[in-house]
C-alpha positions in Angstrom: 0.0 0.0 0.0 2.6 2.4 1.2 4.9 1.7 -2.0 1.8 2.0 -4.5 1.4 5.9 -2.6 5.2 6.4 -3.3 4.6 5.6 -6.8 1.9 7.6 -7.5 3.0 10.5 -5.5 6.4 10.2 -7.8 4.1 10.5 -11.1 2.6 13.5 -9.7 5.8 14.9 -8.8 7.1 14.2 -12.6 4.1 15.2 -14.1 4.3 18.9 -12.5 7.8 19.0 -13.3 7.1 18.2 -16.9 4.3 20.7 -17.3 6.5 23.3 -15.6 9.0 22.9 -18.5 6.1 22.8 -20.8 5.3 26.2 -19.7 9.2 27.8 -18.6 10.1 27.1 -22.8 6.9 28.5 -23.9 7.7 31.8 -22.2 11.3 31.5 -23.1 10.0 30.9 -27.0 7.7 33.9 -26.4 10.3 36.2 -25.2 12.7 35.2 -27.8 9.7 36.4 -30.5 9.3 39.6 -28.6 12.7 40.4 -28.7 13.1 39.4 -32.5 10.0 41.4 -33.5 11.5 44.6 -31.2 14.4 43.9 -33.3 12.8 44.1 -36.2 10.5 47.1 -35.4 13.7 49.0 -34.2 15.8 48.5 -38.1 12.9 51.1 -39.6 14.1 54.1 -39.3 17.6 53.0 -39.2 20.8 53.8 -41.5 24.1 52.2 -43.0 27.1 53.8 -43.3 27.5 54.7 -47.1 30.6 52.8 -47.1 31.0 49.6 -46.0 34.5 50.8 -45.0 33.2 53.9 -43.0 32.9 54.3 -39.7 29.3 56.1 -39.6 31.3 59.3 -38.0 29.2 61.3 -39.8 30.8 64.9 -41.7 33.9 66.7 -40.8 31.8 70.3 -40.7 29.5 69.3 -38.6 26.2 69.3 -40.5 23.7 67.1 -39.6 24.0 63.6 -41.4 20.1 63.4 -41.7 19.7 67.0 -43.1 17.5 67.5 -46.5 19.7 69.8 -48.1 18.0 69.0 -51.7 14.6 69.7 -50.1 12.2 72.2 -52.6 15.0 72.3 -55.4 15.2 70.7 -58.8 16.2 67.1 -58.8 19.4 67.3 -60.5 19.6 65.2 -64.1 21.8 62.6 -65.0 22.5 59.5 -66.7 23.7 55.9 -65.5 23.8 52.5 -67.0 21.4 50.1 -65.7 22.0 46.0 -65.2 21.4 45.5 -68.6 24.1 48.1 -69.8 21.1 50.4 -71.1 21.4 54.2 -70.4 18.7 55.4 -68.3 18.1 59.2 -67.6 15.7 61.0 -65.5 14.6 63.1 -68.0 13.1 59.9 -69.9 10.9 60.1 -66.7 9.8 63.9 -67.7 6.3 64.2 -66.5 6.5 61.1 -63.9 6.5 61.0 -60.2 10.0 59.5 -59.4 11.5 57.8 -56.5 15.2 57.8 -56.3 16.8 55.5 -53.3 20.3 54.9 -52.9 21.0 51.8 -51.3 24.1 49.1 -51.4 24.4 45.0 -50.8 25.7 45.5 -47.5 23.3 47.7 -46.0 20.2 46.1 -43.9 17.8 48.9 -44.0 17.6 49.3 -47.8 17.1 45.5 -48.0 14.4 45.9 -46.0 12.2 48.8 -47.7 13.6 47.9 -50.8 10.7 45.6 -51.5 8.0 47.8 -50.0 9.1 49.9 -52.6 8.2 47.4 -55.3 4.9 47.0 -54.3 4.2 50.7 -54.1 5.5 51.0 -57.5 3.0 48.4 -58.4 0.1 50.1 -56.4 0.7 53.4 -58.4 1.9 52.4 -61.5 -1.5 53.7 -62.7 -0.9 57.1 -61.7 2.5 57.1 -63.2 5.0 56.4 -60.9 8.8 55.4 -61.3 11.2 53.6 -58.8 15.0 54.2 -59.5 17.4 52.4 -57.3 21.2 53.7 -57.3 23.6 51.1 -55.8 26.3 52.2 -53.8 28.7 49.5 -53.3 32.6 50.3 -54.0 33.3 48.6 -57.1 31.1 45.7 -57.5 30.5 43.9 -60.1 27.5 44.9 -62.0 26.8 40.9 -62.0 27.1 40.4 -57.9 24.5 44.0 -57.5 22.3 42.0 -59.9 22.2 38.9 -57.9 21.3 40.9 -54.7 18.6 42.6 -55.9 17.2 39.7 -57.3 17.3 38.0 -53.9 15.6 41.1 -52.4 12.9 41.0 -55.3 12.7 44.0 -57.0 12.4 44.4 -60.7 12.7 48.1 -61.3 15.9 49.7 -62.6 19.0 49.4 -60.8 21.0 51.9 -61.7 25.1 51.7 -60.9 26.8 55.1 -60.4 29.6 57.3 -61.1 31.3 59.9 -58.9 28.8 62.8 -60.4 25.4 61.7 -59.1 26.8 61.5 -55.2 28.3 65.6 -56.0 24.9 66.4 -57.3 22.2 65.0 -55.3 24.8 66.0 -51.7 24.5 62.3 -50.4 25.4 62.5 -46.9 27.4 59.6 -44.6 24.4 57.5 -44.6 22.1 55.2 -46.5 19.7 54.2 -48.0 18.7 57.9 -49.1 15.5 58.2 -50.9 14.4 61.3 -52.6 10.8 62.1 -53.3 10.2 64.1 -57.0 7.4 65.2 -58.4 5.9 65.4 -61.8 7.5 68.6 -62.7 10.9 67.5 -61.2 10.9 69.5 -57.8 12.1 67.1 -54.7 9.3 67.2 -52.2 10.9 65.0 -50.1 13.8 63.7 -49.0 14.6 61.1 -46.7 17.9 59.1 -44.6 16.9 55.8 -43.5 14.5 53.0 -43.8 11.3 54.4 -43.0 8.2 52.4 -42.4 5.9 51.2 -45.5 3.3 53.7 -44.6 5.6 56.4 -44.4 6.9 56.1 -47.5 3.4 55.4 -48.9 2.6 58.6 -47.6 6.0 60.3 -49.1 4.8 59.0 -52.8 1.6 60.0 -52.6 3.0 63.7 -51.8 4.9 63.3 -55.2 2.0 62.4 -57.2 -0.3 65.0 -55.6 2.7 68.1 -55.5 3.2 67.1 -59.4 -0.8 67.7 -60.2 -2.5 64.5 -61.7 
């Protein structure tokens, strides 16, 4: 009698223990969750460096890394060559709402918005509006930016640059960097940063609007 009490009181014993675990790794799993979507919530809004190689310390004079020093002016023109080895300027766009990000391979945030920006261009391709992204990397084969972009899955133009497009558009220490233009080629915003889907939402649809439909 006594021995069949031990017994059972053991399987009680074993059974709370096991229940306990149950629950101690379902708050553990929980927390790890929290913490990963935290983690996730906290990278919008967030920068590279626009070097790989740099140290994010930001400009010797002082001004403010985040600054829109292109805000209200005239989006500067240029031409680039895209994956394809096509020319593409922005006055083929005359007349279009264009986004301009800057972005690189290495750099987190513009992997992350990158492809909220495809589906916004898809969303108001109706009303007109173009997607231009400008890789950053040092030297990188136009074959290896391909790749990546592919893997982030976006299909408008990638664009690789030359030393006069950073000069004329005043990139600061920091990317991605997105510029907002209008139809009539006035930048109407201008932005450092992954921002959040409906910010940027919000940025395009002040493009369209500021241009006139």
């Amino acid at each position: 009698m006594f021995g069949d009490q031990v017994r059972r009181l053991a399987i009680v014993v074993l059974l709370i223990a096991g229940v306990t675990l149950l629950v101690l790794a379902g708050a553990h799993n929980l927390r790890s969750r929290q913490r990963q979507i935290q983690s996730q919530q906290q990278s919008v809004g967030s920068a590279a460096p626009a070097s790989a190689s740099s140290d994010g310390g930001g400009d010797d004079d002082g001004d403010d890394p985040m600054a829109k020093k292109m805000l209200g002016k005239a989006a500067p023109g240029f031409t680039l060559v895209d994956l394809q080895g096509k020319k593409v300027s922005l006055s083929d766009y005359k007349g279009h709402p264009v986004v301009l990000n800057f972005w690189a391979t290495y750099c987190p945030p513009c992997k992350l918005e990158m492809p909220w920006f495809q589906e916004l261009e898809s969303q108001y391709q109706s009303r007109g509006l173009v997607v231009l992204g400008v890789d950053q990397d040092d030297g990188m084969a136009v074959k290896d930016v391909a790749a990546a972009a592919q893997k982030i899955g976006v299909t408008y133009p990638i664009l690789m640059p030359n030393s006069d497009i950073s000069k004329s558009y005043q990139l600061g220490d920091y990317i991605p960097e997105t510029f907002y233009i209008d139809k009539n080629g006035r930048i109407v915003d201008q932005t450092v940063g992954a921002h959040s889907r409906d910010e940027m939402q919000a940025d395009i649809e002040k493009a369209i609007e500021s241009g006139g439909e």
